[in-house]
N, C-alpha and C positions, 0 to 999 in steps of 0.2 A: 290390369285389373281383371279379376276375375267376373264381375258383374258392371253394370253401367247405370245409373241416375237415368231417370226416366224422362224422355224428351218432350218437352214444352213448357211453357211458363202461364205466368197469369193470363188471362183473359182470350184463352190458345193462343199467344203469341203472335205466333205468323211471323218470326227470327228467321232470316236465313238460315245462322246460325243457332242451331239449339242444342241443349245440352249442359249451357254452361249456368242457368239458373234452375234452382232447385224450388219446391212448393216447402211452406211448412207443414201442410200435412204428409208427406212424404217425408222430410225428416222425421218428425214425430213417430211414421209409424219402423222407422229402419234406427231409431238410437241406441240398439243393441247390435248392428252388421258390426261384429269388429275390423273389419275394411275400415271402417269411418275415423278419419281425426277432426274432430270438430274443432272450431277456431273462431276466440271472440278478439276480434281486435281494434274495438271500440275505443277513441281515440277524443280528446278536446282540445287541439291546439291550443288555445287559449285557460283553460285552465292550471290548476295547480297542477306539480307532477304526479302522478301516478295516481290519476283521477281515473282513469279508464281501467283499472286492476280494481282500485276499490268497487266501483260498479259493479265489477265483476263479482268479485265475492261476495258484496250483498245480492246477489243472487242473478243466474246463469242458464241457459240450457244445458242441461245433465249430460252430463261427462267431456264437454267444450274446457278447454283451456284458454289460456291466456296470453296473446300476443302485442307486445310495446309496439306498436309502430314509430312512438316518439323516444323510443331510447333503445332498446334490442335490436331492433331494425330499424335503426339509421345512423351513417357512417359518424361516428365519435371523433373522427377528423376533419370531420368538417366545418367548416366557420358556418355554414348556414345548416338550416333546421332540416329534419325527413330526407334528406339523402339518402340516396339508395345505396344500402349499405354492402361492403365490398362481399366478393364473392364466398371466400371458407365463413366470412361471420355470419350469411345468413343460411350458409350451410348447417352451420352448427346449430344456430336458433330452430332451424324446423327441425335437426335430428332430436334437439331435447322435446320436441311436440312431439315426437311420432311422425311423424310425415317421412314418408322414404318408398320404395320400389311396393306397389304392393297395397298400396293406399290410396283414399282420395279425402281432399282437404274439403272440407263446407267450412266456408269462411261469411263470417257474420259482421255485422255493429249495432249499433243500438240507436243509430240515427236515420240517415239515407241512401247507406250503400256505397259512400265513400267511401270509408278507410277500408271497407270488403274488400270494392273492386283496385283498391292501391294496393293491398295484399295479392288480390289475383294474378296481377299484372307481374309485382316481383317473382313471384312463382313460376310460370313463365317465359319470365325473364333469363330466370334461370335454370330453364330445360324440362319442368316437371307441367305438364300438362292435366296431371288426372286430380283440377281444383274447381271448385263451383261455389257459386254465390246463393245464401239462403236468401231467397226472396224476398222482402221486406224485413229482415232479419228480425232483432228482440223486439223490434215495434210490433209487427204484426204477430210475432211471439205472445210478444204479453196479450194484445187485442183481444186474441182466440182464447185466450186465457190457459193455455198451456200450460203443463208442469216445469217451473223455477226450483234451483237448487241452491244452497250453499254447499255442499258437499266437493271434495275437492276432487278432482281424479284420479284415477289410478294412472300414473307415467309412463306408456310403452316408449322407449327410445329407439328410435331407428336410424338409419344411414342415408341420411338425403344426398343423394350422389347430384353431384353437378355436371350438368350438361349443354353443348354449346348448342345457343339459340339463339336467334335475332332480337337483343336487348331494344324494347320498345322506350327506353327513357334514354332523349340527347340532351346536349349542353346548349350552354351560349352562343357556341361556334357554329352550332346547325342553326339555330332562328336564326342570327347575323348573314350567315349563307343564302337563309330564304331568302331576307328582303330583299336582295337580289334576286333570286332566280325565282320567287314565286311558285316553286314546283309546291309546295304542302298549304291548305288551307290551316290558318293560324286563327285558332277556338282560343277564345278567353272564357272559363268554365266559372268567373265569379261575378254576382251582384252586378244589374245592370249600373245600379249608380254606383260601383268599382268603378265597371268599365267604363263607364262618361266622365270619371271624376272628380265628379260630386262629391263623393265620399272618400277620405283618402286615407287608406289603412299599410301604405307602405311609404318609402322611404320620398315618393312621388306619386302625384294620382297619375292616371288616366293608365291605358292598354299598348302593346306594341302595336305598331302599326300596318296598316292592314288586316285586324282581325276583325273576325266577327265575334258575337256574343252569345255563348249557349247555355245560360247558367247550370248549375248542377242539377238545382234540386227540382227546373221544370223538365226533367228527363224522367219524375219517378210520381207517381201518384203521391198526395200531399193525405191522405184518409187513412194508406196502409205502407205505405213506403214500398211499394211494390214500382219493378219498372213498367213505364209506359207499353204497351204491347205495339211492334213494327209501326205501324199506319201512323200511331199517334209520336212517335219522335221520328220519323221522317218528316210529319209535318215542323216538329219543333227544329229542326237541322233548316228547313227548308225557308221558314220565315225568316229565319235568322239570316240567311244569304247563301246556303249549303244546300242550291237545290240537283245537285248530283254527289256519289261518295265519291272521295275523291284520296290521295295523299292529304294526312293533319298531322301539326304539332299540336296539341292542347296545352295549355299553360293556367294555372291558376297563381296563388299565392304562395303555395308551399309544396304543391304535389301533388293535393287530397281532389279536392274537385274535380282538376283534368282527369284524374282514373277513372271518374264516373263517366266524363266525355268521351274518353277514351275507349269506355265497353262496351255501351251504350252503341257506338258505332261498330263495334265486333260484332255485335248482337245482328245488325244492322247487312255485315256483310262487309264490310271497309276493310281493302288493307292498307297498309302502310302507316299505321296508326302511330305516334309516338307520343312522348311527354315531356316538354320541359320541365327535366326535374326542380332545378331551381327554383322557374319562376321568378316572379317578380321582387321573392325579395331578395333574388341577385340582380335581377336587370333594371328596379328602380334603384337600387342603389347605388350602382355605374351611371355619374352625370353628362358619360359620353355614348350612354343610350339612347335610342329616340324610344318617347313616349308620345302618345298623341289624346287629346281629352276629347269629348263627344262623342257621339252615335254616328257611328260608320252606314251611311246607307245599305240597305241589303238588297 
């Protein structure tokens, strides 16, 4: 890139790492850099399909496009949901956005920073580093009361080249590894009463064993969807039982969650961060998994 996003985030931060969150008034005033590909990739697992498109079109930040998390970017072979879809397909999906040498992605949702930072992460994942999270994204959008479009964009296509980098999302076969060797703190990123069991939204209640509990959404202010600034999610890592960074697998239900746990800690300064992409609705469904129900001391 020819220019850089300006470093800091809400509340000054105080990120080791900065850079990778964006203000909305700094969007706002750069929505004409054409460097920019902007990216809404607002997502409802639970909803009907292509609830997050319609969103979009009833209205957007100006000149942002539109990215499936739940069908474009995610593997069409796979028996379970959000996989992380194979390398040329999600080449091709950011080359119809624009995204390529040359660019930098602001990736948004209209929730809490989930399906951003799952976005982030694939990016990343696959070599392209110059991507960044709008700060509380359309929440804090609309808040400020910001200009909304329907207007559609104009398409630049470009050549997202793929490049080899240290894929942060593993399998089954790495958690199964841990409980053994205990080398990665194992983050369960949903609903406390997911994680004790109480409430059971997969094929089995309760969490893999040994983890602790960091849910998503106490990582990000609940007023503007903005995240926590350092001091205040170190404490939330630390109550939880994470009181050093350390190696983490995050795991939630489907993918979306642990990204947040998973940034949240980049932000933070952590490496070796990874994500069970599956999740629990491959590893409750295997009745030769261990699950365990209750609040794990921290």
């Amino acid at each position: 890139m020819s220019w850089q996003p300006p470093v800091g985030g809400a509340y000054g931060s105080g990120y080791p790492r900065q850079g990778s969150l964006v203000e909305t008034g700094w969007l706002d005033a750069n929505l004409d850099n054409p460097a920019l590909r902007i990216i809404d990739c607002s997502a409802d697992f639970y909803a009907e399909p292509g609830t997050g498109k319609t969103r979009w079109l009833d209205g957007h930040i100006p000149g942002s496009t539109y990215a499936d998390l739940l069908e474009t970017l995610s593997d069409p072979d796979s028996d379970l949901p959000l996989m992380l879809p194979k390398p040329r397909q999600f080449a091709d999906a950011m080359g119809e956005l624009g995204v390529g040498s040359g660019t930098t992605a602001v990736v948004y949702d209209d929730a809490n920073g989930m399906c951003a930072a799952r976005l982030w992460w694939m990016l990343r994942t696959y070599g392209f580093n110059d991507a960044v999270i709008l700060n509380g994204g359309l929440s804090k959008w609309r808040m400020e009361q910001r200009k909304l479009t329907r207007a559609l964009p104009a398409l630049r296509k470009a050549k997202f080249s793929l490049r080899p980098a240290p894929s942060v999302f593993v399998d089954k076969l790495a958690v199964q590894e841990n409980l053994q060797t205990h080398r990665a703190c194992l983050i369960d990123a949903l609903a406390p009463e997911v994680f004790d069991g109480s409430l059971q939204r997969y094929a089995r209640p309760g969490h893999i064993p040994g983890s602790i509990n960091v849910p998503a959404k106490t990582l990000v202010n609940q007023h503007d969807m903005t995240f926590l600034p350092a001091d205040a999610l170190r404490k939330v890592f630390a109550e939880a039982g994470m009181s050093a960074l350390r190696p983490t697998i995050a795991y939630c239900g489907g993918g979306l969650a642990a990204c947040s746990v998973a940034f949240a800690l980049y932000l933070l300064g952590a490496d070796g961060i990874t994500v069970y992409d599956a999740s629990l609705f491959e590893w409750a469904a295997d009745p030769a998994l261990p699950l365990e129900t209750g609040n794990r001391p921290g």
